[in-house]
N, C-alpha and C positions, 0 to 999 in steps of 0.2 A: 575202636574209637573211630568215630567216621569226622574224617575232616572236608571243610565246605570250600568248595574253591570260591575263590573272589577275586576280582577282573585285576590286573594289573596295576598301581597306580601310578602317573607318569612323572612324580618324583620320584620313586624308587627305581624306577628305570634312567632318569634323568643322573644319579647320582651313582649306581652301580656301570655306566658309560663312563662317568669322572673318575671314578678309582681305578676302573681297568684300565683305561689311559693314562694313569699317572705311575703303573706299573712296569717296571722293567723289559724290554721285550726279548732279548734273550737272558736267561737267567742269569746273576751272576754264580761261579763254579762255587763253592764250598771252601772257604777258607783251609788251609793247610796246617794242621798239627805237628809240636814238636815229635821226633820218634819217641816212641818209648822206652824206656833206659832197662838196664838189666836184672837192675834194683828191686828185689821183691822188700815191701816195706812190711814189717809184722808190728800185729799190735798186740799190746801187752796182754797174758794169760788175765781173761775177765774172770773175776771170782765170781761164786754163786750167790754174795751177799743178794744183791739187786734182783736174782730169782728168787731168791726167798721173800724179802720184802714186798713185791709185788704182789705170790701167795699170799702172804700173809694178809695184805690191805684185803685183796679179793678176799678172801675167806672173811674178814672182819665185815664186811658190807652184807655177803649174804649170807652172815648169821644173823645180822643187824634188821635186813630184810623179812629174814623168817619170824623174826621174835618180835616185829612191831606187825606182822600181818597173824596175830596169833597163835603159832605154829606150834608153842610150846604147851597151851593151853591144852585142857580135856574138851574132848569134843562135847561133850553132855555136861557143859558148866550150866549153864541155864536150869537144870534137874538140881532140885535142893535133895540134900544126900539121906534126909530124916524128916520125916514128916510134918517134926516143927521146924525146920529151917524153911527162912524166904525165898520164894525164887526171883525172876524177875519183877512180875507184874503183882506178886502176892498175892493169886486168886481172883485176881480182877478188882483190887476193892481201892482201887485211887481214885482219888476224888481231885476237883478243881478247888486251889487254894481262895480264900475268900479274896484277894487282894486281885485277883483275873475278874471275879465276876463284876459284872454289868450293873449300875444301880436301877432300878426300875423307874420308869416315866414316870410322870405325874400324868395321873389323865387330866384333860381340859374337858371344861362341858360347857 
């Protein structure tokens, strides 16, 4: 990615001059924390309910996923299984219903 330089402009410099002056000039140090206590805190033994359920959602989505992307399907559904079964196109013999077609003009003379 090639990037283009472009000149300066003399608001952004104008305004990057104001913030830095309006900055602290030696830092202030870091605030001071209480110590920390001896206390180890435990928390309570997590059951595997919540792994499971989370399996469980994931597994329900991507079966949900396979099965609405045809997964479960025969691959050779389109192939009628018997010679008189239809296939898709049924031999190519569809026709345009009468209610699409076009009325013809009237010629003028």
């Amino acid at each position: 990615m090639s990037q283009s330089m472009l000149p300066p402009e003399p608001v952004d410099d104008l305004l990057g001059d104001f913030f830095k002056s309006q900055m602290p000039k030696p830092w202030p140090a870091a605030p001071r924390t209480a110590e920390p206590s001896g206390l180890v805190i435990r928390r309570p033994a997590a059951s595997n309910r919540a792994r499971y359920t989370l399996a469980a959602s994931v597994a329900i989505l991507l079966g949900t996923c396979w099965y609405f992307s045809n997964g479960s399907h025969r691959a050779d559904r389109g192939k009628p299984s018997s010679p008189s079964a239809p296939g898709i196109l049924d031999q190519g013999t569809a026709k345009t219903p009468p209610e699409f077609k076009k009325p013809k003009e009237p010629m003028l003379d």
